[in-house]
N, CA and C atoms as a LAMMPS dump frame, in Angstrom:
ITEM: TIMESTEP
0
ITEM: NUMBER OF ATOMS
468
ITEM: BOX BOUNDS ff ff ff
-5.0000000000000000e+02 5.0000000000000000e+02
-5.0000000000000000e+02 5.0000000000000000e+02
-5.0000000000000000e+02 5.0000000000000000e+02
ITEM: ATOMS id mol type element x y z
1 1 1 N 0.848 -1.18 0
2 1 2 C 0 0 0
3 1 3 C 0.894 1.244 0
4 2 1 N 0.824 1.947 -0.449
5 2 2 C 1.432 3.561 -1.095
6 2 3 C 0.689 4.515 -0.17
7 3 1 N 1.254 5.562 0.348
8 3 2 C 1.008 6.274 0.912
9 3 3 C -0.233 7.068 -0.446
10 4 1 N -1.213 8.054 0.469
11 4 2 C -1.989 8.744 -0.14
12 4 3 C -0.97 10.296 -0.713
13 5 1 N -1.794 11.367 -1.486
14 5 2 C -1.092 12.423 -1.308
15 5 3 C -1.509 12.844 0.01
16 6 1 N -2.809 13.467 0.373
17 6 2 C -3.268 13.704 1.635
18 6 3 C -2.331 13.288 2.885
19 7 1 N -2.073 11.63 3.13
20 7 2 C -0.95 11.488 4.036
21 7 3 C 0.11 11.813 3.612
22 8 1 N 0.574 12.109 2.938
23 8 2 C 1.623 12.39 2.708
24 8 3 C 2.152 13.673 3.172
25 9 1 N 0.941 14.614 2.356
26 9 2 C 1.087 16.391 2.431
27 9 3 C 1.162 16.203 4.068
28 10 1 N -0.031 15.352 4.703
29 10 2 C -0.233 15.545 6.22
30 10 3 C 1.091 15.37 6.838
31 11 1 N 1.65 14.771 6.592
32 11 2 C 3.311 14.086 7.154
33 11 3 C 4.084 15.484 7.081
34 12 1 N 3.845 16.153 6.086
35 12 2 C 4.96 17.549 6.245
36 12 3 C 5.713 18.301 7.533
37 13 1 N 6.663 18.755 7.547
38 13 2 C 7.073 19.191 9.017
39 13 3 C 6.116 20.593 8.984
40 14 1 N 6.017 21.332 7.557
41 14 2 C 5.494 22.386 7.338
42 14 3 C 3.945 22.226 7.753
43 15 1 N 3.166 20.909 7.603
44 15 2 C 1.98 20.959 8.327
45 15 3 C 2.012 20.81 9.55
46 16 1 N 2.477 19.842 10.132
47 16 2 C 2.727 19.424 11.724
48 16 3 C 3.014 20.508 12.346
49 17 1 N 3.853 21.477 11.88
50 17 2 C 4.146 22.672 12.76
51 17 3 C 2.814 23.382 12.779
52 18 1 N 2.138 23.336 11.788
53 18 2 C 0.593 24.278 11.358
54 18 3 C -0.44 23.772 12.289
55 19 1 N -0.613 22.967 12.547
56 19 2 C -1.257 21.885 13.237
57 19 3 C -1.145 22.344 14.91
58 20 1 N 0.653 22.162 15.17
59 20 2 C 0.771 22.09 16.376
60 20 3 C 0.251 23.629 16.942
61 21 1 N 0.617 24.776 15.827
62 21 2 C 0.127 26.063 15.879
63 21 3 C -1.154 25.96 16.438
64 22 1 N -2.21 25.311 15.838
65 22 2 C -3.213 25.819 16.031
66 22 3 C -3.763 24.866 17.437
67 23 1 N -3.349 23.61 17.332
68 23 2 C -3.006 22.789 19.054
69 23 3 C -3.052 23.83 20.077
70 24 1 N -1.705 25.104 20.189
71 24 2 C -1.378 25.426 20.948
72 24 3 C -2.102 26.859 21.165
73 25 1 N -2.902 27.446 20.309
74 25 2 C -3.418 28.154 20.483
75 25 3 C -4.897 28.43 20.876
76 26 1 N -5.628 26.553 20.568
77 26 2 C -7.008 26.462 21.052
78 26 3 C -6.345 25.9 22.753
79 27 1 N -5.146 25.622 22.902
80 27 2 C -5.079 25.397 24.617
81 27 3 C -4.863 26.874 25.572
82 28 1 N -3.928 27.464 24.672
83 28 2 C -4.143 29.097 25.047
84 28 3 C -5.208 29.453 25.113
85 29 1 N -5.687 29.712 24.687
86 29 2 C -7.406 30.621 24.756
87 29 3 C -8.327 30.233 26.038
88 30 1 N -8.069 28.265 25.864
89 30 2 C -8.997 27.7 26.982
90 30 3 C -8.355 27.698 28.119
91 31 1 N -7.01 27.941 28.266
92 31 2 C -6.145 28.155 29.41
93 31 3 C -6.323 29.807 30.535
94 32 1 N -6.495 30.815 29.309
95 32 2 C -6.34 31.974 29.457
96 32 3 C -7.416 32.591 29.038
97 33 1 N -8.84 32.163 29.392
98 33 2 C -9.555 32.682 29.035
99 33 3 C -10.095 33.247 30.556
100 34 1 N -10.06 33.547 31.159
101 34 2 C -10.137 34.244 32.912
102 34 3 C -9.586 35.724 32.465
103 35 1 N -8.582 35.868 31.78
104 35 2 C -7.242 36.742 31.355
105 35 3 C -8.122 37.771 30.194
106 36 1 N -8.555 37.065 29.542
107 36 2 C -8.738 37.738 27.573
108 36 3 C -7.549 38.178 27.152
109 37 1 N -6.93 37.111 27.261
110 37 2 C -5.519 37.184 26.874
111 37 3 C -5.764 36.557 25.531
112 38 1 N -4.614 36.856 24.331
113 38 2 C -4.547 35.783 22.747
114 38 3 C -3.066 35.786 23.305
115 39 1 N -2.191 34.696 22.478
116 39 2 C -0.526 34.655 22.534
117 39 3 C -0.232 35.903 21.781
118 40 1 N -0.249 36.35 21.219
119 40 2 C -0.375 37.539 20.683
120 40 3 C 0.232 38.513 21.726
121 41 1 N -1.159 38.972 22.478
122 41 2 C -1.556 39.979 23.574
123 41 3 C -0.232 39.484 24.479
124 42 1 N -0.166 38.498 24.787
125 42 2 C 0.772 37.912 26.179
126 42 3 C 1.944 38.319 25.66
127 43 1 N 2.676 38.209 24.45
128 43 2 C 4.399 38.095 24.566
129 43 3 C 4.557 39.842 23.951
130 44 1 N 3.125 40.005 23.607
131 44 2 C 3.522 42.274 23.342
132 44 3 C 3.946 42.574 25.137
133 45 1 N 2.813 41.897 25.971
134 45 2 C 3.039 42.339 27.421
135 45 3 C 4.264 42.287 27.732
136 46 1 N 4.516 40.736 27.431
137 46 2 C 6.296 40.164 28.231
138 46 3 C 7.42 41.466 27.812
139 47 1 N 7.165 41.816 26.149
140 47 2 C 7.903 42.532 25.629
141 47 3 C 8.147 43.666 26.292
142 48 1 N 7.384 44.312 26.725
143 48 2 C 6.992 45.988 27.224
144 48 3 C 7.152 45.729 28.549
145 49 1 N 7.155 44.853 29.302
146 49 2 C 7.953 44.652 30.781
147 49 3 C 9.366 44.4 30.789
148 50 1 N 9.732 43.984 29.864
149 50 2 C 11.008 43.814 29.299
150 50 3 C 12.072 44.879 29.145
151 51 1 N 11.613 45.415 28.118
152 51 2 C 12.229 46.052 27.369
153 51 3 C 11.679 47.689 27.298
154 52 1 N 11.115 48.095 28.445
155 52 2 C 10.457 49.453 28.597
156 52 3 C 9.81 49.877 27.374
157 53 1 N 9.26 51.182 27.502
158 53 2 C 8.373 52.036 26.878
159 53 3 C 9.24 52.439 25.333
160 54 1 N 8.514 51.242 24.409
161 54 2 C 9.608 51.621 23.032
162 54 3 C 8.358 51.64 22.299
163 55 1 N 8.802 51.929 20.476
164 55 2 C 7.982 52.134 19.666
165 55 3 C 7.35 51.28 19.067
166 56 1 N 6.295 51.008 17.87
167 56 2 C 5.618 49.849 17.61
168 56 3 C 6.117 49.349 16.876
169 57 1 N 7.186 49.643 15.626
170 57 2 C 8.224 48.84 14.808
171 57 3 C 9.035 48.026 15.765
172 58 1 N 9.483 49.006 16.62
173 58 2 C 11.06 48.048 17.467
174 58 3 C 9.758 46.812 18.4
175 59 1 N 9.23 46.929 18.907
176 59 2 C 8.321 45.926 19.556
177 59 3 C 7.718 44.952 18.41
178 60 1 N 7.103 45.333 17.155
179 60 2 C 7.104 44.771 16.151
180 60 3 C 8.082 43.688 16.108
181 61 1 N 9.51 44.226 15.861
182 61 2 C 11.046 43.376 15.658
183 61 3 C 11.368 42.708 17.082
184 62 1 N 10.664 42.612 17.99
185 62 2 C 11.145 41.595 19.318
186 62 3 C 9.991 41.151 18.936
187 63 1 N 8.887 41.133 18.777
188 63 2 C 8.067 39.905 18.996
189 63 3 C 7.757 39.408 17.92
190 64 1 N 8.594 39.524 15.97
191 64 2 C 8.24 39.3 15.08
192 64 3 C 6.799 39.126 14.296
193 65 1 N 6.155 40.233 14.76
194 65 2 C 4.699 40.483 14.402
195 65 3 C 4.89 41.969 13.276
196 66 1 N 4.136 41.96 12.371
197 66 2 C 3.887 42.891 11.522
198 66 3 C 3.307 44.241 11.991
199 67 1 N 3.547 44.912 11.407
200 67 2 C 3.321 46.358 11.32
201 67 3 C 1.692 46.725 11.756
202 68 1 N 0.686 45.795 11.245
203 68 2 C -0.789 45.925 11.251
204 68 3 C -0.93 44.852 12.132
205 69 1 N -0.331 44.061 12.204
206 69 2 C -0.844 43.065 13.624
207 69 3 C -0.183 43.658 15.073
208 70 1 N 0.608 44.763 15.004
209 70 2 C 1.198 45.143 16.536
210 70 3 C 0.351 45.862 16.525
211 71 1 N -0.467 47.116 15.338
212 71 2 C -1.47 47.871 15.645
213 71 3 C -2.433 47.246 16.139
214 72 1 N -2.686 46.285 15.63
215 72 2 C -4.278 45.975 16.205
216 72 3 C -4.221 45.204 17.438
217 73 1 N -3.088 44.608 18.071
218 73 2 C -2.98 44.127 19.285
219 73 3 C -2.643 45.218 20.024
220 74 1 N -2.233 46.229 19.913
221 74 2 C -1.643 47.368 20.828
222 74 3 C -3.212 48.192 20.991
223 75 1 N -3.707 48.446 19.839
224 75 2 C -5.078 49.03 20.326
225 75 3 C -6.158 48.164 21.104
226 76 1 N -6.388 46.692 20.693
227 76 2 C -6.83 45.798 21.942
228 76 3 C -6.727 45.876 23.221
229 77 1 N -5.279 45.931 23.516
230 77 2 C -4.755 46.222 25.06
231 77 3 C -4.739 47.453 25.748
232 78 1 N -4.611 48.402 24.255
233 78 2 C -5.058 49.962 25.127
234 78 3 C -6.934 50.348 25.593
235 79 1 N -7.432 49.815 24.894
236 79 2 C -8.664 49.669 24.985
237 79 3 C -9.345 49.051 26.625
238 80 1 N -8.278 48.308 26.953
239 80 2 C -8.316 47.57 28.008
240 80 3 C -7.491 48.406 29.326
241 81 1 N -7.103 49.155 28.968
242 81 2 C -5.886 49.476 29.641
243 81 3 C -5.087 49.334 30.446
244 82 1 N -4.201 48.594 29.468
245 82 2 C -3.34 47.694 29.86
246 82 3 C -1.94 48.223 29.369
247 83 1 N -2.272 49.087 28.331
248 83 2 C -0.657 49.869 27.889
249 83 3 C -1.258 51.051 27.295
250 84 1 N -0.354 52.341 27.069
251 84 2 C -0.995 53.202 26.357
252 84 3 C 0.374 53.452 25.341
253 85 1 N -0.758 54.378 24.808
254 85 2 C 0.44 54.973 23.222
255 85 3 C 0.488 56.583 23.372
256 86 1 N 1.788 56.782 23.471
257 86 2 C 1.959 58.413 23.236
258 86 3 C 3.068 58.889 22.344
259 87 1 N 2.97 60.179 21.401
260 87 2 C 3.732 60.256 20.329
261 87 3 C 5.563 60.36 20.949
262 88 1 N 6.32 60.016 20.538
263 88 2 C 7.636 59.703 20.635
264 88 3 C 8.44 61.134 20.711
265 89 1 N 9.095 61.518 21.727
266 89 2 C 9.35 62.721 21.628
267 89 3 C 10.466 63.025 20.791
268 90 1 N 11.444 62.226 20.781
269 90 2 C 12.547 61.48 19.598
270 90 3 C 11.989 61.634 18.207
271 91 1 N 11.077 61.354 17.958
272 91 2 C 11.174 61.105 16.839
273 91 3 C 8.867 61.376 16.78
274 92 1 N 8.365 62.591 16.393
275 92 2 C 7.534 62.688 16.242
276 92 3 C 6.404 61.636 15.637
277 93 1 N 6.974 60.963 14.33
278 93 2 C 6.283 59.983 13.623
279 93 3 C 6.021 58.805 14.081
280 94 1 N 6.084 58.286 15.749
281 94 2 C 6.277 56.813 16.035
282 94 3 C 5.437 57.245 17.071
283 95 1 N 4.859 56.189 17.645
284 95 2 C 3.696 55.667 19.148
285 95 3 C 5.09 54.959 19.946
286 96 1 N 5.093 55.557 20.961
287 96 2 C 5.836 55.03 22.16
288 96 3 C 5.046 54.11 22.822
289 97 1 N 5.106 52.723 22.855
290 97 2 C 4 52.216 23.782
291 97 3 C 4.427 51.397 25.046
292 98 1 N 3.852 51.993 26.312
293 98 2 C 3.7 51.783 27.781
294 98 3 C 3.202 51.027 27.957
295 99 1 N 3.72 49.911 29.277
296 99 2 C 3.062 49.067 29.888
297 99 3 C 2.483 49.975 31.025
298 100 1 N 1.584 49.203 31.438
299 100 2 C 0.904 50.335 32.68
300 100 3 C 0.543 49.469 33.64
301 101 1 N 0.479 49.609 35.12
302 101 2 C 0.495 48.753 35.823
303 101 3 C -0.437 47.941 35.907
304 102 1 N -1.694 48.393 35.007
305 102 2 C -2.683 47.003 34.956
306 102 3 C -2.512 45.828 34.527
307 103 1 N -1.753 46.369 33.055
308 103 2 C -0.924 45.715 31.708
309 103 3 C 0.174 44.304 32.999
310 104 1 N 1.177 45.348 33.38
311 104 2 C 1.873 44.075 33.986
312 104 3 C 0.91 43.544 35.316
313 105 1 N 0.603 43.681 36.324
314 105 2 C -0.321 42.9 37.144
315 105 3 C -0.836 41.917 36.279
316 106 1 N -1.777 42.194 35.212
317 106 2 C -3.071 41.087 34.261
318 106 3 C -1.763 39.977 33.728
319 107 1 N -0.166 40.491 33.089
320 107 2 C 0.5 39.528 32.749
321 107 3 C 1.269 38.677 34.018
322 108 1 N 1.568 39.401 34.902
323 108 2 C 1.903 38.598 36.472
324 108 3 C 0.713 37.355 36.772
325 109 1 N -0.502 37.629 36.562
326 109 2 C -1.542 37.071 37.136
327 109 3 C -1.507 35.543 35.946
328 110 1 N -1.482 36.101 34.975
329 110 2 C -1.602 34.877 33.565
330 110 3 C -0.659 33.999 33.723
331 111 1 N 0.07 34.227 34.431
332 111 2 C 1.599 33.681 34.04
333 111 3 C 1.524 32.35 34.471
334 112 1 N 0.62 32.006 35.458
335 112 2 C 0.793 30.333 36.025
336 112 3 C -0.013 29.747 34.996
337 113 1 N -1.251 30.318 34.66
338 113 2 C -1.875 29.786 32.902
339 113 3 C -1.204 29.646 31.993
340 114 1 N -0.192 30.211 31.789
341 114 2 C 0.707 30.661 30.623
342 114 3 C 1.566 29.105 30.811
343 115 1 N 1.863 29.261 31.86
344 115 2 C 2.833 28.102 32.685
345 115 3 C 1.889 26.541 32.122
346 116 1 N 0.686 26.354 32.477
347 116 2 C -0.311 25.622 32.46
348 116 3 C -0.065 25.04 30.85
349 117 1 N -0.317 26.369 30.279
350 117 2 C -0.309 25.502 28.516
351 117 3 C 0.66 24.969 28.305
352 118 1 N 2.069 25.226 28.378
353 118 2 C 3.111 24.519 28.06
354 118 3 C 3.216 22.866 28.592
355 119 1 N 2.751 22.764 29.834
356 119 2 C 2.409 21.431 30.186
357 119 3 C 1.484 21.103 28.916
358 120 1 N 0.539 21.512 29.029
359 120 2 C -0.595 20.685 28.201
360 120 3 C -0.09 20.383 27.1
361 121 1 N 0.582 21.343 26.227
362 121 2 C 1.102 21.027 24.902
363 121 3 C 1.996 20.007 25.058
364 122 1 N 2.831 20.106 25.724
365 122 2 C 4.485 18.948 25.943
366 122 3 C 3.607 17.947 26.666
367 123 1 N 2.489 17.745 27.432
368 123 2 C 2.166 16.903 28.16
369 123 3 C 2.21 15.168 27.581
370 124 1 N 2.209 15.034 26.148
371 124 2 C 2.48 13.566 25.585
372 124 3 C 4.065 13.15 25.309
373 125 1 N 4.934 14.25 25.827
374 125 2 C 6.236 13.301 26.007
375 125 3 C 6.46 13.774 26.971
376 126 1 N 7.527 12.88 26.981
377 126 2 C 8.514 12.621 28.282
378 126 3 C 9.767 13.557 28.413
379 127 1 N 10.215 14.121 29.309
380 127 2 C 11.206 15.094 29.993
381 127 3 C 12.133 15.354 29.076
382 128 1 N 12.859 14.242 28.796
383 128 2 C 14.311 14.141 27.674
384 128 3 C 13.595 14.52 26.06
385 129 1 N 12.605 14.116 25.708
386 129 2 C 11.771 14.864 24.749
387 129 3 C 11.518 15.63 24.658
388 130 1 N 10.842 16.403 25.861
389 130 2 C 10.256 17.749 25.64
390 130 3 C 11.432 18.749 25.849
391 131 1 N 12.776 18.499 26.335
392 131 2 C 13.612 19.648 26.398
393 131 3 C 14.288 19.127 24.471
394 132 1 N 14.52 17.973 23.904
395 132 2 C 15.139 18.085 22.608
396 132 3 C 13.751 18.725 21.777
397 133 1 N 12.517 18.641 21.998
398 133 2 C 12.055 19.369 20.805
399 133 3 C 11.84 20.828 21.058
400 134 1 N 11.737 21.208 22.652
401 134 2 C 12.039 22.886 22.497
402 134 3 C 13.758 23.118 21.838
403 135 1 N 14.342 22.52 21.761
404 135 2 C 16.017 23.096 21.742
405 135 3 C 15.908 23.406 19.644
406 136 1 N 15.169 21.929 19.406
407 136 2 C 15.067 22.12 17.932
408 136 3 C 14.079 23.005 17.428
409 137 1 N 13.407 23.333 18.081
410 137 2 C 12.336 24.725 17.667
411 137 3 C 12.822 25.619 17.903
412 138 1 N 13.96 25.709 19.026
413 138 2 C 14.331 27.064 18.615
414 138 3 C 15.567 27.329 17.863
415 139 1 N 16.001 25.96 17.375
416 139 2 C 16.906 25.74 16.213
417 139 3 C 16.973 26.536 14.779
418 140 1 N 15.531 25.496 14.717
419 140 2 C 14.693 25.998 13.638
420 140 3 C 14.023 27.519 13.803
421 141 1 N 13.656 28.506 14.578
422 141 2 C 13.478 29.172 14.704
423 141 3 C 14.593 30.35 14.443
424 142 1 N 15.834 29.82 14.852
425 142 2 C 16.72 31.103 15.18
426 142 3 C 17.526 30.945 13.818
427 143 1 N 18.04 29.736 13.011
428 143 2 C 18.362 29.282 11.953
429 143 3 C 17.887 29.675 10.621
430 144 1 N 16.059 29.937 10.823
431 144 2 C 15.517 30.263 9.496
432 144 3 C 14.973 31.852 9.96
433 145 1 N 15.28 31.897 10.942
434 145 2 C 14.618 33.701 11.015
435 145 3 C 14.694 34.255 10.048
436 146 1 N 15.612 34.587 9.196
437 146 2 C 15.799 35.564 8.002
438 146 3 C 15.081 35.29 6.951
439 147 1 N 14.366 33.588 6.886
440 147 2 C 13.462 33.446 6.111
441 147 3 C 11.449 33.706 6.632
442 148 1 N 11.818 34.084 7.244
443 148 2 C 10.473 35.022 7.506
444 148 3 C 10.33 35.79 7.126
445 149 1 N 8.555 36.287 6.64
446 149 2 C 8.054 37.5 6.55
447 149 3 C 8.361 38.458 7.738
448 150 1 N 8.357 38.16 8.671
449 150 2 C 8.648 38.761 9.77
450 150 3 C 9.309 38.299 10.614
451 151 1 N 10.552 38.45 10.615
452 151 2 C 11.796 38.279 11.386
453 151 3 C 12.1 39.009 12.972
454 152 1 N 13.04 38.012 13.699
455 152 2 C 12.819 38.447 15.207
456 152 3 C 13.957 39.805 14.62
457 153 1 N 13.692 40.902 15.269
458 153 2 C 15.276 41.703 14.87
459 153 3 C 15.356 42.242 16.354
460 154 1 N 16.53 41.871 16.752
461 154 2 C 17.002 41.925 18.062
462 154 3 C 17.895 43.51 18.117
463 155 1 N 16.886 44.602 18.091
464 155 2 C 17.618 45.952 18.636
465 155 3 C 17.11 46.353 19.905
466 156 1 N 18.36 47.287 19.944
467 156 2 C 18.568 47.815 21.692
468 156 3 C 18.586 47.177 22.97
C-alpha cells in the first residue's frame, strides 16, 4: 500500500508545525480565558515589561509580528488598559507604547496559565523529549529567522 497524497502532504514538518500552531493556540485561549488574553496579547506584554516604553516597529522586531498586527494588538490592550500609546518625543512619527500597571499585574496574574499551557502542549512526552524538541524549535526558529516574513530583529 502507497502512501496517499493527503498522508503524505499531512506528514509535512510544514503541516505538523501548522497543526501544532493551532493545538497550541485552542489550549491558550482555553487556558487563558479568565485573562482575555490571545498569545499575541501575552508576549507584546512580556515585551513591554522587558524592554520598557519603546515604539511599535522596534516591539514589532522583538516579537516578530507585523506592522498591522502590533497595531491591532496594541489598540486591543489599550482599549483595556493595559498599555498606552503616546507620540515619541525622539522622533515625532512613532507611538511610544507603555506598559501600565494594569498591563503588567493582568500579565503577572496569567503567568501560572501561561505556565499551564506549556504542560498541556508537551504533556504527551517525556522530559528528555520535551527539552530536545524545544532546543530544535528554537533551532529551527533562530536558523531560518531571516526566512520570515517577519523576522525576530534583536535591537537595543
Amino acid at each position: 500500500m502507497t502512501d496517499t497524497p493527503l498522508t503524505q502532504a499531512s506528514a509535512l514538518p510544514g503541516n505538523l508545525l501548522r497543526r501544532c500552531h493551532q493545538i497550541s493556540v485552542a489550549i491558550f485561549l482555553r487556558k487563558c480565558e479568565a485573562y482575555h488574553l490571545t498569545q499575541l496579547q501575552y508576549i507584546i506584554l512580556c515585551a513591554l515589561e522587558e524592554k520598557g516604553p519603546i515604539d511599535q516597529i522596534t516591539l514589532g522586531g522583538h516579537t516578530a509580528l507585523d506592522r498591522n498586527t502590533v497595531t491591532v494588538v496594541i489598540r486591543k490592550l489599550e482599549e483595556r488598559g493595559l498599555v498606552t500609546r503616546q507620540r515619541n518625543p525622539k522622533d515625532r512619527r512613532s507611538l511610544l507604547v507603555t506598559l501600565t500597571e494594569e498591563g503588567k499585574r493582568l500579565r503577572h496574574a496569567a503567568e501560572p496559565a501561561v505556565d499551564e499551557v506549556q504542560k498541556e502542549i508537551l504533556a504527551p512526552l517525556g522530559e528528555s523529549e520535551r527539552e530536545t524538541l524545544c532546543r530544535l524549535l528554537q533551532t529551527l526558529a533562530d536558523e531560518n529567522n531571516h526566512l520570515s516574513r517577519v523576522p525576530v530583529r534583536q535591537v537595543g
